[in-house]
C-alpha positions as CSV (number, residue, x, y, z in Angstrom):
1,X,113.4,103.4,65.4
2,X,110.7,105.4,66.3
3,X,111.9,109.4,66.1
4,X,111.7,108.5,62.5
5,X,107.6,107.4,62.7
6,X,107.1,109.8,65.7
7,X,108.2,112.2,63.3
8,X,106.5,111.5,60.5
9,X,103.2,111.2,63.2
10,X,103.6,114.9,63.8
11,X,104.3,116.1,60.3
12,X,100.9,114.8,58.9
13,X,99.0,116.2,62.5
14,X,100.5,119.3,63.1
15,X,99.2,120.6,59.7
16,X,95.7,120.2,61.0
17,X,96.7,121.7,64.4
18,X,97.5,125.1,62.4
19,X,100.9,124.4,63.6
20,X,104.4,125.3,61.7
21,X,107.4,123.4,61.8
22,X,109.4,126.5,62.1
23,X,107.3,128.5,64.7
24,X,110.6,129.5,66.5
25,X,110.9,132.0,64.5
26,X,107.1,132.9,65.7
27,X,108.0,132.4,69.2
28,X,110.9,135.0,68.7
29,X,109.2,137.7,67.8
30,X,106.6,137.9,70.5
31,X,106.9,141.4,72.5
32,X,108.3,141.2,75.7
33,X,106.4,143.7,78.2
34,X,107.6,144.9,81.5
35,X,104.2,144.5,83.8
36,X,104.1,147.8,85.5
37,X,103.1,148.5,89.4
38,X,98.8,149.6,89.5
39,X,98.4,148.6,92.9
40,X,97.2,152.1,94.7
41,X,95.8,153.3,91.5
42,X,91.5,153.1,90.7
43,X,90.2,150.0,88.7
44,X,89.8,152.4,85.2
45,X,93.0,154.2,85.1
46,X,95.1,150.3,85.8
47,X,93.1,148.9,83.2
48,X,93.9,152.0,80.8
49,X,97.7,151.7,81.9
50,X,97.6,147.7,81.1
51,X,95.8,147.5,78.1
52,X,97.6,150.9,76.9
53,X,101.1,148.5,76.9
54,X,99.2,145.7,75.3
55,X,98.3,143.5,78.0
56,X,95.1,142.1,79.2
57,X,93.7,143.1,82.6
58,X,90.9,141.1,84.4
59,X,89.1,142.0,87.5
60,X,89.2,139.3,90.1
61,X,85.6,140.6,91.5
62,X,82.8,142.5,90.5
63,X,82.7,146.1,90.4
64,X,80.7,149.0,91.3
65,X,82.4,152.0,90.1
66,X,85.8,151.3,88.4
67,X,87.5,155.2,89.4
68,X,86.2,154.6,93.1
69,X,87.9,151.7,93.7
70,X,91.7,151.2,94.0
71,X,93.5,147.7,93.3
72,X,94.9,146.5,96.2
73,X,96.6,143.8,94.5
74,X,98.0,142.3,91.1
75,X,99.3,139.2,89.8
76,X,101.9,139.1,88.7
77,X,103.5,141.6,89.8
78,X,105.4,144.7,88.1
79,X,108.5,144.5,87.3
80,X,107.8,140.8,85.5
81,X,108.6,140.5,82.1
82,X,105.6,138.8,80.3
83,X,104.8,138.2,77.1
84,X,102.2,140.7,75.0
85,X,98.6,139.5,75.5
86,X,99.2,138.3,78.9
87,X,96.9,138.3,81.3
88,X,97.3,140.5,84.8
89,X,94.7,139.7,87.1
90,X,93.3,142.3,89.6
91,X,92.3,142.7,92.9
C-alpha cells in the first residue's frame, strides 16, 4: 500500500529537485576516465595532465611555486577508473 503513494510522493518532488525519472540513461553516458600516476611529477605539469583528461585536481596544501614542487602523493590513485569531473586530491 504504500510504493503506490511513495511513488506518487516522488513524482510531484523530484520535478522540483531538477530530477528525471529516466536519468539512467544520464548516468550511462558519463565518461569513464583512467586516473593516471603524477606522483614524481611538479604541482603545474600534474595539474595540466589531470585537468587535460577532464578531471579536477586540488592541492591538499598551499603552494609556493607549482614547477618546484613535486607531488608526493595522490588520491586516488592511477590506475582507478573514475568518473569525468572527479576530484584527485594532491599532495
Amino acid at each position: 500500500m504504500a510504493a503506490p503513494v511513495g511513488g506518487q510522493i516522488l513524482s510531484e518532488v523530484l520535478p522540483y529537485l531538477e530530477a528525471k525519472k529516466d536519468n539512467e540513461e544520464q548516468i550511462e553516458n558519463v565518461e569513464q576516465i583512467q586516473i593516471p600516476n603524477v606522483e614524481g611529477m611538479n604541482y603545474a605539469e600534474a595539474k595540466k595532465t589531470l585537468k587535460e583528461l577532464g578531471l579536477e585536481p586540488v592541492l591538499e596544501q598551499e603552494i609556493e611555486n607549482e614547477e618546484e614542487t613535486t607531488v608526493n602523493e595522490q588520491t586516488p590513485k592511477s590506475g582507478i577508473t573514475v568518473n569525468k569531473g572527479s576530484k584527485i586530491y594532491l599532495q
